[in-house]
C-alpha positions in Angstrom: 0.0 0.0 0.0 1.2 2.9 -1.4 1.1 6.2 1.1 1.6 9.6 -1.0 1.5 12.8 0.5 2.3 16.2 -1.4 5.8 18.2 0.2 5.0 20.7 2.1 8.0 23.2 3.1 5.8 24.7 5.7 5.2 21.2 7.5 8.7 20.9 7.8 9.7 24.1 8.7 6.9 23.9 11.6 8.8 20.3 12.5 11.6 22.3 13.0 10.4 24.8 15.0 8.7 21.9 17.3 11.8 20.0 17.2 13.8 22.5 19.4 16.5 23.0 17.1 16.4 26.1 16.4 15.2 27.5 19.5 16.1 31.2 19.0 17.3 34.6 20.8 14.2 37.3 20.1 15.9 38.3 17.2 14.0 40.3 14.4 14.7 41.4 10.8 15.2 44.8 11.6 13.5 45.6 7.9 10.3 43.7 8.6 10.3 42.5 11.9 9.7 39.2 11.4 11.6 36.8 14.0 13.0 33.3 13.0 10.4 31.9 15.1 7.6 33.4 13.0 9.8 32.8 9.7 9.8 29.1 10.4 6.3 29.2 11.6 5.2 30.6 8.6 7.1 28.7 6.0 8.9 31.6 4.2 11.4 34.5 4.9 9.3 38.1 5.2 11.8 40.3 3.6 15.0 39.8 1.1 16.9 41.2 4.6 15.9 38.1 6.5 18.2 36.1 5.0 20.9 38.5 6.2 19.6 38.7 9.7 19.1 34.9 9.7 21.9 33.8 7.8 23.3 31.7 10.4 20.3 29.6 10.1 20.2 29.6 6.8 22.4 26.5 6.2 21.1 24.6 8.9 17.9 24.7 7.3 19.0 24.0 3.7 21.1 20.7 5.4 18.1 19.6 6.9 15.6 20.3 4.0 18.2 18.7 1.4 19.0 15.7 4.1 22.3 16.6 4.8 23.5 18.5 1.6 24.1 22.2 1.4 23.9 22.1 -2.3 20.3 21.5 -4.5 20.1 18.4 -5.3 16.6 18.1 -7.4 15.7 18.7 -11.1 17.1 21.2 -12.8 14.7 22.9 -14.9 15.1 22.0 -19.0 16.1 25.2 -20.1 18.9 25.7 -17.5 21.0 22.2 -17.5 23.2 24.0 -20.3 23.8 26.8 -18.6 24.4 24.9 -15.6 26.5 22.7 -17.1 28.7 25.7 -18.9 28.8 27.1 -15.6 30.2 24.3 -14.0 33.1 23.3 -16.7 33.7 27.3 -16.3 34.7 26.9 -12.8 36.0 24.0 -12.9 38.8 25.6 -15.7 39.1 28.2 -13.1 40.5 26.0 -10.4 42.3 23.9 -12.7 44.0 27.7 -14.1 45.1 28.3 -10.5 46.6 25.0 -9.8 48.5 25.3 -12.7 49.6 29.1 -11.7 50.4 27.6 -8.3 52.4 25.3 -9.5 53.8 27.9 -12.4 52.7 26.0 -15.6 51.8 28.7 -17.2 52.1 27.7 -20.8 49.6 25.0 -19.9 47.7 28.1 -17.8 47.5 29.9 -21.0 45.6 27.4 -23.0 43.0 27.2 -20.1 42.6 30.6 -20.1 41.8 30.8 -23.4 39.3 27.5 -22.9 37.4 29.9 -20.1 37.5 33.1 -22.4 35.7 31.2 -25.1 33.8 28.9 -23.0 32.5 32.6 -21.7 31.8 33.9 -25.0 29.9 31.6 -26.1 27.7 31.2 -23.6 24.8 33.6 -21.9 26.1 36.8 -20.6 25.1 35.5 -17.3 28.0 33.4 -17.0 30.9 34.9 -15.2 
């Protein structure tokens, strides 16, 4: 027997809240006033300047919501898996550029560079 019930971020955020966890200081987003209490009561930061005043949560949060990983782990929507994907070989050039620099290869170096510089104009101007 099959038991399916729909996500809900607010359930778990209100198990959070119950659990103790995140038993908090009375501390409010001074733009909105909103405590982290009431934030995790209600499912969803008030303000963009919660997640500054709460940002010491915010990890904890993400760990627990993505069982233990700090990094999304669901779909990625259609559209973006190429830009994702540019993004990541973009980076990943970048730290393989400063190992070699490190390690003063720089003719090597200079041929990844040029990788990320075309890598960057071919793709989106979002990519940096």
């Amino acid at each position: 027997m099959a038991y399916e019930e729909e996500f809900s971020m607010n359930q778990l955020l209100k198990h959070l809240l119950n659990s103790g966890e995140f038993q908090t200081k009375p501390d409010k987003c001074p733009n909105c006033g909103l405590t982290l209490r009431e934030v995790l009561h209600i499912g969803k930061f008030g303000c963009s300047e919660c997640y500054s005043t709460f940002s010491q949560y915010v990890p904890q949060i993400i760990e627990r919501v993505q069982a233990g990983n700090l990094e999304h782990v669901g779909q990625q929507p259609f559209k973006s898996q190429e830009k994702i994907a540019l993004r990541k070989r973009i980076e990943s050039l970048e730290e393989k550029l400063q190992q070699l620099i490190e390690v003063q290869n720089f003719e090597e170096a200079v041929h990844v560079r040029d990788e990320i510089k075309a890598l960057k104009e071919s793709g989106d101007a979002h990519v940096e």
